[in-house]
gemmi code that builds the backbone of each chain (N, CA, C; Angstrom):
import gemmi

chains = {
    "A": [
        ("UNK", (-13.494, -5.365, 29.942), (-14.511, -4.775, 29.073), (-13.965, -4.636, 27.656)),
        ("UNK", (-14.658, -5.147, 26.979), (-14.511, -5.323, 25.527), (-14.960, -3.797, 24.628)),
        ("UNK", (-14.359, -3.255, 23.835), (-15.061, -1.668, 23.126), (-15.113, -2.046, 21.591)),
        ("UNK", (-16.220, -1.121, 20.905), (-16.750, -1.508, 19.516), (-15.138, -0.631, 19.083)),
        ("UNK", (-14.749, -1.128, 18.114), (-13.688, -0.896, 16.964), (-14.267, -0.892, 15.802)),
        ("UNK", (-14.263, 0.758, 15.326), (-13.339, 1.815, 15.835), (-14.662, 2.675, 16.361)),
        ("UNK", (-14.159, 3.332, 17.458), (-15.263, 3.991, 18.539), (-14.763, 4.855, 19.353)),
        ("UNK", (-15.115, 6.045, 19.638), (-14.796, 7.323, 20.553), (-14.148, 6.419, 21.661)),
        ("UNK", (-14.829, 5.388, 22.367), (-14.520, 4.419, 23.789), (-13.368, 4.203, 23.657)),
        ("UNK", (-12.766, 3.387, 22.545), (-11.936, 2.548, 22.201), (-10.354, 3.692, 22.156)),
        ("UNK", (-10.917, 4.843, 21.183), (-9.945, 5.828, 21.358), (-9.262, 6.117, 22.697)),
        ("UNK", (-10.694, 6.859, 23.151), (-10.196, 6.878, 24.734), (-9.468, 6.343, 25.360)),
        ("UNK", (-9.791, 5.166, 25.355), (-8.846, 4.158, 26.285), (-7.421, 3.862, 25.943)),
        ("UNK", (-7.208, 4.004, 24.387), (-6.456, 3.464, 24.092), (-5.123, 4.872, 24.511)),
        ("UNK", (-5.100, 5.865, 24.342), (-4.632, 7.468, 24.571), (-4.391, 6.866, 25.924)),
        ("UNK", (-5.347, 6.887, 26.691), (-5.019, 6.327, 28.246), (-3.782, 5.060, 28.460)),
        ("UNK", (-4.012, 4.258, 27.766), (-3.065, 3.218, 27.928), (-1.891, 3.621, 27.821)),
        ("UNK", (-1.458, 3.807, 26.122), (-0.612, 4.839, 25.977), (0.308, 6.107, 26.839)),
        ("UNK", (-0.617, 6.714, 27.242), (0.017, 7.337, 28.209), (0.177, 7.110, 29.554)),
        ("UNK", (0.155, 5.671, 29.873), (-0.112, 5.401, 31.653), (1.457, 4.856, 31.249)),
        ("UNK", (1.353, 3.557, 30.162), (2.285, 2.675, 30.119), (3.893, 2.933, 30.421)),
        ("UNK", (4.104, 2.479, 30.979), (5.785, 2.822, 31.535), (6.676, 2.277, 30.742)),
        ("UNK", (6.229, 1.060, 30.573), (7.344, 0.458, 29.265), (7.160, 1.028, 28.021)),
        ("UNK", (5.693, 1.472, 27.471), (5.599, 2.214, 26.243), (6.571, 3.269, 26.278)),
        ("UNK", (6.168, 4.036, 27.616), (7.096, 5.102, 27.647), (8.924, 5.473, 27.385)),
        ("UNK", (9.299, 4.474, 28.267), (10.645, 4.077, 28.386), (11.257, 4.040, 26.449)),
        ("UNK", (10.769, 2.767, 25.857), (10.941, 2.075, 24.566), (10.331, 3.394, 23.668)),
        ("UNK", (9.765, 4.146, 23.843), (9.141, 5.003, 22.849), (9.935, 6.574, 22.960)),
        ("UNK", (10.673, 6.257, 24.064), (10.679, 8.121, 24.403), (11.328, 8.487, 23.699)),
        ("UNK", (12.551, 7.910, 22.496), (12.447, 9.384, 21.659), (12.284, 9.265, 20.394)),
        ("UNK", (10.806, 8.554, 20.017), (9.980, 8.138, 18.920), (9.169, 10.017, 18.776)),
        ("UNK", (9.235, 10.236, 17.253), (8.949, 11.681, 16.821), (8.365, 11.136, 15.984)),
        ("UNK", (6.721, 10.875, 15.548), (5.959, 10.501, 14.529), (4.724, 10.281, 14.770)),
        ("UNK", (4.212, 11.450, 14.235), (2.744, 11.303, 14.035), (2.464, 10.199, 13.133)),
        ("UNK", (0.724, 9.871, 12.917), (0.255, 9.238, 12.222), (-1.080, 8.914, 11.672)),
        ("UNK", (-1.581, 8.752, 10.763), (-2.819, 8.454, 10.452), (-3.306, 7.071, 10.211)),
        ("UNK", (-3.716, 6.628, 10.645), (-4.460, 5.296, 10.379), (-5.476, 5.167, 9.444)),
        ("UNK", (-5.548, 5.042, 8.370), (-6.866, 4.642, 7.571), (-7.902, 3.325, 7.620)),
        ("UNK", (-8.699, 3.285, 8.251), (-9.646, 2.075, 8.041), (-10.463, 1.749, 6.926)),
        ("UNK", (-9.810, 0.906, 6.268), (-10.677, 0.495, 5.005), (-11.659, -0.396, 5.217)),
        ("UNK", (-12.744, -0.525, 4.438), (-14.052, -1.358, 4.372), (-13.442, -2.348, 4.091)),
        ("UNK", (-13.694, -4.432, 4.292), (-13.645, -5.208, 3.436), (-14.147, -4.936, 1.921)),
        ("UNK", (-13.467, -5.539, 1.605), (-14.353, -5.485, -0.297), (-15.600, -6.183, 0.204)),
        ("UNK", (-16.564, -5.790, -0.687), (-18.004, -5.933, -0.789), (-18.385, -5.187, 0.633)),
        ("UNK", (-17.613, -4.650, 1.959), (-18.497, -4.118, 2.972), (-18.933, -2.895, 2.127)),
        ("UNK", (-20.091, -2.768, 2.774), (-21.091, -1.225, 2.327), (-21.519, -0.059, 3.956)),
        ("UNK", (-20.135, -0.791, 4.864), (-20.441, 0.607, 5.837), (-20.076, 1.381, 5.506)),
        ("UNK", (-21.230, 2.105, 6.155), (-21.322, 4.102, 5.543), (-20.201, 4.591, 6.510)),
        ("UNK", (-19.788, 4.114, 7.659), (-18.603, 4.525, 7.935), (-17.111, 4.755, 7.749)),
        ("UNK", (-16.925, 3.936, 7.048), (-15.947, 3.671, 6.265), (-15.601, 3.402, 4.766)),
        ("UNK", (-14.386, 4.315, 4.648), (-13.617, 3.979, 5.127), (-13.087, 5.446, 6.191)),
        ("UNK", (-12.743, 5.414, 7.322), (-12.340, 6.274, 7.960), (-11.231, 6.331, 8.505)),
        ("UNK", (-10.683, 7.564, 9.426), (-8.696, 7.710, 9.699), (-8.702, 7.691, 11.238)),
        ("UNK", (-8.019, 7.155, 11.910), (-7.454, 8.464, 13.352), (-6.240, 8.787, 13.197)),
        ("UNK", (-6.060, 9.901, 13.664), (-4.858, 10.382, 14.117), (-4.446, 10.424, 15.321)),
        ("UNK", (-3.135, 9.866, 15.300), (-2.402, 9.534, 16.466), (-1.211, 10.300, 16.621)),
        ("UNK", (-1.365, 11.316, 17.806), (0.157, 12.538, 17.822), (0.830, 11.781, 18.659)),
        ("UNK", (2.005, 10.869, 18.394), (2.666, 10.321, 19.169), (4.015, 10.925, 19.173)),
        ("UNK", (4.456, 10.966, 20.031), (5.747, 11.927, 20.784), (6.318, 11.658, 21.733)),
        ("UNK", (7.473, 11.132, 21.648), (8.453, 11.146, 22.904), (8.099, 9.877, 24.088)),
        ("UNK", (7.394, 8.891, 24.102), (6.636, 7.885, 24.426), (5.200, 8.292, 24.949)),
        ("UNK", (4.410, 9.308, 24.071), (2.882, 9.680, 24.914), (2.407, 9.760, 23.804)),
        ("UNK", (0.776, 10.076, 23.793), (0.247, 10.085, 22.654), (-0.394, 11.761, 23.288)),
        ("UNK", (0.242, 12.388, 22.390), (-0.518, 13.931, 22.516), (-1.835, 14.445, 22.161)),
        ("UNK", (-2.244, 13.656, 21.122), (-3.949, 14.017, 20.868), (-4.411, 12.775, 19.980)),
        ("UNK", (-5.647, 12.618, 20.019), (-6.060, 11.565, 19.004), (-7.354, 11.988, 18.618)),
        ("UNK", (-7.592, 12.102, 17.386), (-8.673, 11.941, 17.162), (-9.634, 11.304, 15.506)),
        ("UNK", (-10.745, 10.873, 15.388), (-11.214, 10.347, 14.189), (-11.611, 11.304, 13.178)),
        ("UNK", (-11.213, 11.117, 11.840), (-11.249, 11.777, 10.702), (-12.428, 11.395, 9.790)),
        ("UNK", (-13.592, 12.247, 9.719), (-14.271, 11.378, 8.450), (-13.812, 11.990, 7.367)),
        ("UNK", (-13.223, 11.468, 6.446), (-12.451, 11.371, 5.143), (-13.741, 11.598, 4.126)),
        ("UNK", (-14.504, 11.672, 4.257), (-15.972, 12.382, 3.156), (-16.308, 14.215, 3.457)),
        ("UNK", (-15.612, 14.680, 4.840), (-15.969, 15.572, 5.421), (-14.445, 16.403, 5.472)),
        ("UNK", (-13.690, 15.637, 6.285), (-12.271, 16.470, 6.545), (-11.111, 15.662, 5.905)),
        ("UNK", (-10.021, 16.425, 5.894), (-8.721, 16.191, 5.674), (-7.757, 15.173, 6.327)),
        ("UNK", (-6.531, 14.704, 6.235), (-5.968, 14.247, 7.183), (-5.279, 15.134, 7.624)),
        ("UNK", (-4.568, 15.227, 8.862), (-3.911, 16.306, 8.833), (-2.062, 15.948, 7.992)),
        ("UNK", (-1.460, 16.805, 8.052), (-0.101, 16.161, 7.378), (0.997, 15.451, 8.471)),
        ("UNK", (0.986, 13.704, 8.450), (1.398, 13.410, 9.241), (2.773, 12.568, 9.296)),
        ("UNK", (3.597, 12.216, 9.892), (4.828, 11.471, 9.625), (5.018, 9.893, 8.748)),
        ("UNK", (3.226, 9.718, 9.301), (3.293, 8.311, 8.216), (1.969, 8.223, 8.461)),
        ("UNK", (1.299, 7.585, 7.193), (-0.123, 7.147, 7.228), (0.233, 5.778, 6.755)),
        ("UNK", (-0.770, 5.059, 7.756), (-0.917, 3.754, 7.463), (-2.417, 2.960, 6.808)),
        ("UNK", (-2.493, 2.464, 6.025), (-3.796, 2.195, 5.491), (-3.932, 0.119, 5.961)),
        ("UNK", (-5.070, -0.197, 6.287), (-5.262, -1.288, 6.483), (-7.217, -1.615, 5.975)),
        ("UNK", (-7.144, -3.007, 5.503), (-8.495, -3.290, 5.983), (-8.925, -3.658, 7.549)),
        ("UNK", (-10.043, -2.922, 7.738), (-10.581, -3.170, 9.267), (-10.419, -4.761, 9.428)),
        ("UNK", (-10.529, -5.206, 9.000), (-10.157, -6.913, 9.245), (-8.852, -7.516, 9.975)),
        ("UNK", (-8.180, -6.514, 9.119), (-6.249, -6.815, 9.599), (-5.823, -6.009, 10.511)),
        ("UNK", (-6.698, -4.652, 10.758), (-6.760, -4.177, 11.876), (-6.730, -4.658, 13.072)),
        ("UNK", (-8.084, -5.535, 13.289), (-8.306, -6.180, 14.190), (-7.527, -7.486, 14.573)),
        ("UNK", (-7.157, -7.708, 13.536), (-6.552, -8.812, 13.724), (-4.707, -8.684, 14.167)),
        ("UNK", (-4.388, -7.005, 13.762), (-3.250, -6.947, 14.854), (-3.650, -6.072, 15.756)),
        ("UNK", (-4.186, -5.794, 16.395), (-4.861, -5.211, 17.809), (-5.132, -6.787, 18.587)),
        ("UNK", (-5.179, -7.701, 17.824), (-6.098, -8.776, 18.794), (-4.794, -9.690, 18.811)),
        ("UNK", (-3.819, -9.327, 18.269), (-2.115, -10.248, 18.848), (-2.494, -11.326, 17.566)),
        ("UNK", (-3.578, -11.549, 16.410), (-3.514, -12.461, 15.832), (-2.731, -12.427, 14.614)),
        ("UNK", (-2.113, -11.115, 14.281), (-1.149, -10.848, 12.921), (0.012, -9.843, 13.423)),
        ("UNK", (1.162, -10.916, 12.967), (2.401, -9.725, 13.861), (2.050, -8.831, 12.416)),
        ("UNK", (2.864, -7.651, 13.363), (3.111, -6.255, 12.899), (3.862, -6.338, 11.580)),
        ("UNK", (5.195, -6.894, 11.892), (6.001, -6.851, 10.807), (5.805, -7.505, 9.160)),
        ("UNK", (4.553, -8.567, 9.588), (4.305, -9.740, 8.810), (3.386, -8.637, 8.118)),
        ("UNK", (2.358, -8.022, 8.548), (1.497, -7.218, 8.086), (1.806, -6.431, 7.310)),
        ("UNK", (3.292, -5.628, 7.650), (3.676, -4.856, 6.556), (4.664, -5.556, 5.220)),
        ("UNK", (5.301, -6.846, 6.016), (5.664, -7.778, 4.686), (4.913, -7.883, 3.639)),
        ("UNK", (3.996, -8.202, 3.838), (3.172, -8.578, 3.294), (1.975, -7.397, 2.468)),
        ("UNK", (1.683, -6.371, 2.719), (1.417, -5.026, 2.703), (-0.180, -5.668, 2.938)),
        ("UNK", (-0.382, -5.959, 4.182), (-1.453, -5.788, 4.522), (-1.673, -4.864, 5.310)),
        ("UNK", (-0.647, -4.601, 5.666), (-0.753, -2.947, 6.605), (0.479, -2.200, 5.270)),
        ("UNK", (-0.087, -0.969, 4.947), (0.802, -0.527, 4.028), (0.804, 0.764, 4.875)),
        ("UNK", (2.451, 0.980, 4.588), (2.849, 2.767, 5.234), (3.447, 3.274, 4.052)),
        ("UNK", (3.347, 4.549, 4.569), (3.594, 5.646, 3.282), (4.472, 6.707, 4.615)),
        ("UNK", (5.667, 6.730, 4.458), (6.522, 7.908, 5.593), (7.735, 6.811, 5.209)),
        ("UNK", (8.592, 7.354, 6.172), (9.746, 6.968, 5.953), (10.183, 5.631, 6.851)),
        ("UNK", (10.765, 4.304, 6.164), (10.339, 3.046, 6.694), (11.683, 2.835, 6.915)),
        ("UNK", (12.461, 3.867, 6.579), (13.962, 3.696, 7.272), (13.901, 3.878, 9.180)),
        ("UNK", (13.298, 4.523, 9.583), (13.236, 5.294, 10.923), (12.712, 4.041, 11.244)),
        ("UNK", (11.407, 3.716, 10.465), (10.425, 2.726, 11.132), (10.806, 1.799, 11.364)),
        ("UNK", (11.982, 1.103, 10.661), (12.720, -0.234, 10.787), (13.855, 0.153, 11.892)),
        ("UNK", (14.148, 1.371, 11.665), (15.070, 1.353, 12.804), (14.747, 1.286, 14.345)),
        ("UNK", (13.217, 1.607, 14.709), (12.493, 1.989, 15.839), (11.568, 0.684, 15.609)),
        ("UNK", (11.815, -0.214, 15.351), (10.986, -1.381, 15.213), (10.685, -2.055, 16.881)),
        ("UNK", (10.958, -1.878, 17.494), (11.153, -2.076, 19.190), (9.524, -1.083, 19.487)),
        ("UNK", (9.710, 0.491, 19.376), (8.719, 1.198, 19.692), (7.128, 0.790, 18.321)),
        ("UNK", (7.297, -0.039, 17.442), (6.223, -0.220, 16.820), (5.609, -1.157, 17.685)),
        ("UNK", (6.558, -2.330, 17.703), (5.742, -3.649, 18.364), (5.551, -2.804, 19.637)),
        ("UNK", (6.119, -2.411, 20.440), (5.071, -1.728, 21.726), (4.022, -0.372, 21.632)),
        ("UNK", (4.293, -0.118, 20.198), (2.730, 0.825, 20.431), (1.321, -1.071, 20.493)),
        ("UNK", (1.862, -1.513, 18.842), (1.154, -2.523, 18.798), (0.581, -3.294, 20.330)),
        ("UNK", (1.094, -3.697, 21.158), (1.276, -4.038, 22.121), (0.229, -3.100, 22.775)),
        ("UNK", (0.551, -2.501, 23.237), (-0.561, -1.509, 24.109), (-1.955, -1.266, 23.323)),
        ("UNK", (-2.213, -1.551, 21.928), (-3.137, -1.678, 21.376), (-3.959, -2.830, 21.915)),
        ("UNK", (-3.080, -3.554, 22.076), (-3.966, -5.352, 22.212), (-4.076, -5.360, 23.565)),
        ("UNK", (-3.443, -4.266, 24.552), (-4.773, -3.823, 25.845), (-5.716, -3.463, 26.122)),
        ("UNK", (-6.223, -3.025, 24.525), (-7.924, -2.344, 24.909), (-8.512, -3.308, 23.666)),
        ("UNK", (-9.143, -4.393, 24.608), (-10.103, -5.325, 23.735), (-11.015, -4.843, 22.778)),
        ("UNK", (-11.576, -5.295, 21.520), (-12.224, -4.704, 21.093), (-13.390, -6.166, 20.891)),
        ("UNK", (-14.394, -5.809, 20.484), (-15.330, -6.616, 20.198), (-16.459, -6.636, 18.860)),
    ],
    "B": [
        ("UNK", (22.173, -30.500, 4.355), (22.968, -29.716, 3.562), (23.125, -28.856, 4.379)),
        ("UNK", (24.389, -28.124, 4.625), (24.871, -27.509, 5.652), (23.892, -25.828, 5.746)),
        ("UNK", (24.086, -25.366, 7.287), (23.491, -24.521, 7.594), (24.623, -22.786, 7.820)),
        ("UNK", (24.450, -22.399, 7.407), (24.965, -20.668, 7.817), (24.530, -19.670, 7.906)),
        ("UNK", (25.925, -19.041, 8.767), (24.550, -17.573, 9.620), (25.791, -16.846, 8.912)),
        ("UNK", (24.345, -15.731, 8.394), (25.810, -14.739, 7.817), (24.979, -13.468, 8.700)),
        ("UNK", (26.144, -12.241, 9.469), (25.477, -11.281, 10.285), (25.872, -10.144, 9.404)),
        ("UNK", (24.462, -8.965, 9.410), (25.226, -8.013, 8.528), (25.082, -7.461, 9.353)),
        ("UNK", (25.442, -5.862, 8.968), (25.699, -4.702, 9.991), (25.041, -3.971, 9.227)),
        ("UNK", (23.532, -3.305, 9.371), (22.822, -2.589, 8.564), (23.288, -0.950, 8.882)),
        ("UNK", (23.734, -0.453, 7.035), (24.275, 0.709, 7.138), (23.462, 1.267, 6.404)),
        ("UNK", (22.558, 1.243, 5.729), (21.553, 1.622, 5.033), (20.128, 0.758, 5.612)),
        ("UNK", (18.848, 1.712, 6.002), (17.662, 0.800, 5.922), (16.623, 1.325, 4.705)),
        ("UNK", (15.861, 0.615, 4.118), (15.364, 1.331, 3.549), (14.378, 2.315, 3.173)),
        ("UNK", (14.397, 3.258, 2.300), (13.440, 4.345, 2.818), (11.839, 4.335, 2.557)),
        ("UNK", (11.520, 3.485, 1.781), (10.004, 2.825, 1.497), (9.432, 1.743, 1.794)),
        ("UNK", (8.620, 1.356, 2.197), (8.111, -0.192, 2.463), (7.971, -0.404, 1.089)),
        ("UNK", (7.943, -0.219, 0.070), (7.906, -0.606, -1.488), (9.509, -1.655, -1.524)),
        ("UNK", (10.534, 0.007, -1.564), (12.094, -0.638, -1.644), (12.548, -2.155, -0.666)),
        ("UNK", (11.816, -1.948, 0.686), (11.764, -2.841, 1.736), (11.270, -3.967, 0.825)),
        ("UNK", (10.629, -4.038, 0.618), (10.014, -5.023, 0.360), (10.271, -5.784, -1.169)),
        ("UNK", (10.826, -4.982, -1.990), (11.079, -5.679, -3.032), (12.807, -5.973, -3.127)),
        ("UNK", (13.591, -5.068, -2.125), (14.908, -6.122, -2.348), (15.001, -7.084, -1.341)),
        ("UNK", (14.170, -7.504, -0.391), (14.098, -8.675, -0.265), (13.102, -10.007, -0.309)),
        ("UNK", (12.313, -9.657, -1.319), (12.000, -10.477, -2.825), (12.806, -11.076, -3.709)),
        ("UNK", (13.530, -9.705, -4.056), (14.707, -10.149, -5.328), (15.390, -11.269, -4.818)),
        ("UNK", (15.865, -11.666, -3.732), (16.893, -12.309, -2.680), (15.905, -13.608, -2.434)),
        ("UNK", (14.860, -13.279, -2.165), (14.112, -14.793, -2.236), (13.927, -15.439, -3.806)),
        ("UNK", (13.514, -14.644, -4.263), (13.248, -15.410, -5.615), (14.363, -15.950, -6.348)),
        ("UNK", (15.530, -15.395, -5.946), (16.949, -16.006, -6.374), (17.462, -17.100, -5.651)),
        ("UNK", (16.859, -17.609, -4.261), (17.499, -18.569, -3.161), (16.051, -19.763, -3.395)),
        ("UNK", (16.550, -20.345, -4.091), (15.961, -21.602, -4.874), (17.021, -22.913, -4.780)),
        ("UNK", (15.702, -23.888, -4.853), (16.656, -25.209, -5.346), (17.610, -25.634, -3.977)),
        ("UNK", (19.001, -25.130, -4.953), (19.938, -25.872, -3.443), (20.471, -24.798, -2.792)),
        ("UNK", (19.639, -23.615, -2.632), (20.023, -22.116, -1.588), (18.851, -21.989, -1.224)),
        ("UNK", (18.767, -21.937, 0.247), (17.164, -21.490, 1.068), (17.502, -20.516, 2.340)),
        ("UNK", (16.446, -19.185, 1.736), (16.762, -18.462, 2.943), (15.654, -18.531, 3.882)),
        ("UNK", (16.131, -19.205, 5.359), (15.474, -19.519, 6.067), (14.781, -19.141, 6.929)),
        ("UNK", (15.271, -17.453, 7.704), (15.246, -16.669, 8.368), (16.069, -15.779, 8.772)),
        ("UNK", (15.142, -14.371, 9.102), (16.671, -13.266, 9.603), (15.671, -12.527, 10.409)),
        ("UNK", (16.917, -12.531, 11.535), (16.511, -12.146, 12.627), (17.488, -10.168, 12.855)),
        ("UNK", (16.405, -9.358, 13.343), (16.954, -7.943, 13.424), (17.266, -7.919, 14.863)),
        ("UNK", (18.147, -7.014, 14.950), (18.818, -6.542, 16.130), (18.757, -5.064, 15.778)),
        ("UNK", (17.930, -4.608, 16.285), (17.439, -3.065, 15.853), (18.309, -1.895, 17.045)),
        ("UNK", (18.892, -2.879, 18.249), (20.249, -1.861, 19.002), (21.075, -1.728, 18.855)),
        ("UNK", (21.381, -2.922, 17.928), (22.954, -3.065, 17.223), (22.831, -2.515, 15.659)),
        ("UNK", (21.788, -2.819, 14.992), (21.625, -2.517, 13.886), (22.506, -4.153, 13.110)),
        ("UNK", (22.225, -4.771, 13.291), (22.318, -6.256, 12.816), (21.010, -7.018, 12.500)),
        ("UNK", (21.576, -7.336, 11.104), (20.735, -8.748, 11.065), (21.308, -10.300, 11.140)),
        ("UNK", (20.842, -11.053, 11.291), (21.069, -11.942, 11.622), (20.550, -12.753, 10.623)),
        ("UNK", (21.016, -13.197, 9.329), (20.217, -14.587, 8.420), (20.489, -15.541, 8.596)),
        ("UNK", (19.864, -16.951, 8.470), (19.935, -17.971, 8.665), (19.683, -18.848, 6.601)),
        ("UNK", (20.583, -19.613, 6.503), (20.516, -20.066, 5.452), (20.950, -21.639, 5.325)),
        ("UNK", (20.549, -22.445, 4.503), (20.824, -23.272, 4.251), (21.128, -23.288, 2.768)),
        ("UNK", (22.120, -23.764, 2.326), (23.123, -23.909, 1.247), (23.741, -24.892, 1.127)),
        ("UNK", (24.796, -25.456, -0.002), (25.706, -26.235, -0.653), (27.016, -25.747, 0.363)),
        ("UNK", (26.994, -24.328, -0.024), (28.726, -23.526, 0.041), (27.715, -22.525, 0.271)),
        ("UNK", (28.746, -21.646, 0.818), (29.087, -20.220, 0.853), (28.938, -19.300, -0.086)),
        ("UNK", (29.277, -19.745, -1.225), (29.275, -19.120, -2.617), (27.770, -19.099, -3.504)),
        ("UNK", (27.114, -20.481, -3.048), (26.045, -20.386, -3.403), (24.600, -19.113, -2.548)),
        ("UNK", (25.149, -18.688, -1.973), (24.552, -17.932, -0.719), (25.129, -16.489, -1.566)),
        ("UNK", (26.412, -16.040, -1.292), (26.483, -15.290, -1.942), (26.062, -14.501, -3.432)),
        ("UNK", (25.541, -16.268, -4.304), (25.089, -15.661, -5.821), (23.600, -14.894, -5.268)),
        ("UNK", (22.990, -15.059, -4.398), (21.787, -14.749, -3.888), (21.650, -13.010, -3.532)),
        ("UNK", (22.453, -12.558, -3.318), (22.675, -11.471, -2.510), (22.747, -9.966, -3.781)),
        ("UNK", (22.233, -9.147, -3.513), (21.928, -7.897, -4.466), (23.327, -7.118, -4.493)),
        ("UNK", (24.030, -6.820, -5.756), (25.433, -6.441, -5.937), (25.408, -5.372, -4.770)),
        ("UNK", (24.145, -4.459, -4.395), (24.486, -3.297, -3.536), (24.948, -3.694, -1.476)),
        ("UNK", (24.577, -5.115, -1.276), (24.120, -5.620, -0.121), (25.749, -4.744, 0.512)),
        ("UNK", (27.051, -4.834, 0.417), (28.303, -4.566, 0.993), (28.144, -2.940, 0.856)),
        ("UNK", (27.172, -2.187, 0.216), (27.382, -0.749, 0.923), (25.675, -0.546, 1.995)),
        ("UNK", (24.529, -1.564, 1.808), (23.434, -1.286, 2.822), (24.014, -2.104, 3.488)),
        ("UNK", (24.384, -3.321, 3.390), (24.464, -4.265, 5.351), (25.681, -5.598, 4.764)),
        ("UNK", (26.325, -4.556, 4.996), (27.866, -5.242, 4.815), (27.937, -6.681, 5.700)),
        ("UNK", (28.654, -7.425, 5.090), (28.419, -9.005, 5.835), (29.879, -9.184, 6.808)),
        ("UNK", (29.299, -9.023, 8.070), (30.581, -8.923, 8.965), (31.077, -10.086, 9.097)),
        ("UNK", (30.429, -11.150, 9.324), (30.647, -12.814, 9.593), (30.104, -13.931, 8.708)),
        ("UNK", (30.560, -14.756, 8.561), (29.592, -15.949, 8.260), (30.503, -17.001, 8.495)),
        ("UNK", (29.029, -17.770, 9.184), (29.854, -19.612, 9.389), (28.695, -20.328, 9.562)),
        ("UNK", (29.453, -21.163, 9.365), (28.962, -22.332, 9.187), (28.462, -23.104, 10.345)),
        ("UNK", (26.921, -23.531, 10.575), (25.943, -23.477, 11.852), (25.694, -25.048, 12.162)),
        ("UNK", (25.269, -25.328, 13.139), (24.738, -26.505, 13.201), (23.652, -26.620, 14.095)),
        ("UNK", (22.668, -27.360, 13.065), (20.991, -26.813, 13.735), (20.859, -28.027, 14.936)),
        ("UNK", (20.696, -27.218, 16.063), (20.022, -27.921, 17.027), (17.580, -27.798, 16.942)),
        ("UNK", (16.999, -28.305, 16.403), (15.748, -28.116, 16.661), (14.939, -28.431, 17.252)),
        ("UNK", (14.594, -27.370, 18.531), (14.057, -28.171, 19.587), (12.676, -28.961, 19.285)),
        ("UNK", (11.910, -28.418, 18.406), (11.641, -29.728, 17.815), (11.471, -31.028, 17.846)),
        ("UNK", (12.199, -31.503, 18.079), (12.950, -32.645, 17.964), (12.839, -33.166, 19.597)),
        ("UNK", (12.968, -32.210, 20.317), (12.753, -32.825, 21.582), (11.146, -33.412, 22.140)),
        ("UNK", (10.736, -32.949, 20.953), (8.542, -32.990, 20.995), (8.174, -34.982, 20.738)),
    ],
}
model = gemmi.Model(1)
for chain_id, residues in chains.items():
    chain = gemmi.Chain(chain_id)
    for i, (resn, *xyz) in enumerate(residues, 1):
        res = gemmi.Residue()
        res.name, res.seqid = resn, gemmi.SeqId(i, " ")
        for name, pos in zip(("N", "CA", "C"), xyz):
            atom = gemmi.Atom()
            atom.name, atom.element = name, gemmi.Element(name[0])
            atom.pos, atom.b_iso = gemmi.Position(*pos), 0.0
            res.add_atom(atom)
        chain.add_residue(res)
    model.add_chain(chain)
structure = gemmi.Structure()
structure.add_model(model)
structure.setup_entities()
């Protein structure tokens, strides 16, 4: 089953994955970093949804809470790293079609936290990534 | 033109994807002509990288490299490689 991105469903599942996964777990367990995700509109998109955040409490290899931010309404909360992307490149590393690392080479995925840790824990990125591209999106 | 792997031992990473990203820019935009950096591979348990270069010499590899590189990722090895590309077996 395929879920609309980005969508309460999609969340869901994805928290679930996250926390079932054994190898996430293992490779992640003593990853300490929250995060915010920002979804940006393409240029010229005009959804009223976006651009919007989730937050992802990731801890110790689990994801402790998640939830979506509308950024017209609420805050982010203060998190270990926010990452900003267009929904495009989003999808396109959720869907295994843009590595991770290339994304941030390139600052199509741009982070703002500390990219010393992040390079050092580069093992637990590609497997959050990874468990992302278990919940199809459509 | 000959191939070398030089391995560093990363003692510094850096603390911005900005810094990340622009000292190794500086390092490409300097490995021109008859210095090409080809690839580098991380070892994020060891804290190694692994580059792959093609060069003249040794020295030409070295003009490439940011005066600070021997206190972030000191160069433990380098030699001189010889490319097998499987490739080639296609």
């Amino acid at each position: 089953m395929a879920y609309s991105f980005p969508s309460e469903e999609w969340l869901q599942v994805l928290v679930e994955v996250l926390n079932s996964d054994q190898r996430y777990a293992e490779i992640a367990q003593n990853w300490e970093g929250d995060m915010n995700v920002v979804i940006e509109p393409e240029d010229g998109d005009r959804r009223h949804d976006l651009p919007m955040a989730v937050y992802l409490d990731l801890w110790h290899g689990k994801c402790r809470g998640a939830w979506f931010i509308n950024l017209e309404k609420e805050e982010m909360p203060d998190a270990a790293y926010t990452l900003r992307a267009r929904i495009g490149n989003i999808e396109q590393l959720f869907t295994g079609q843009l590595d991770p690392i290339q994304a941030m080479m390139t600052r199509r995925l741009r982070v703002e936290g500390n990219m010393a840790y992040m390079l050092r824990n580069v093992p637990t990125v590609l497997d959050f990534v990874r468990c992302c591209k278990e919940v199809p999106i459509k | 033109m000959p191939h070398y792997l030089l391995v560093h031992k990363v003692a510094m990473y850096p603390e911005s994807q900005d810094e990340w990203i622009d000292q190794w820019r500086e390092v490409r935009k300097k490995a021109h002509g008859d210095v090409e950096w080809l690839h580098s591979f991380l070892d994020p348990a060891e804290g190694k990288l692994y580059c792959q270069w093609k060069a003249e010499n040794i020295e030409a590899i070295m003009k490439c490299l940011p005066p600070g590189i021997q206190e972030q990722a000191p160069i433990e090895s380098s030699s001189e490689i010889i490319l097998f590309d499987t490739l080639w077996l296609d």
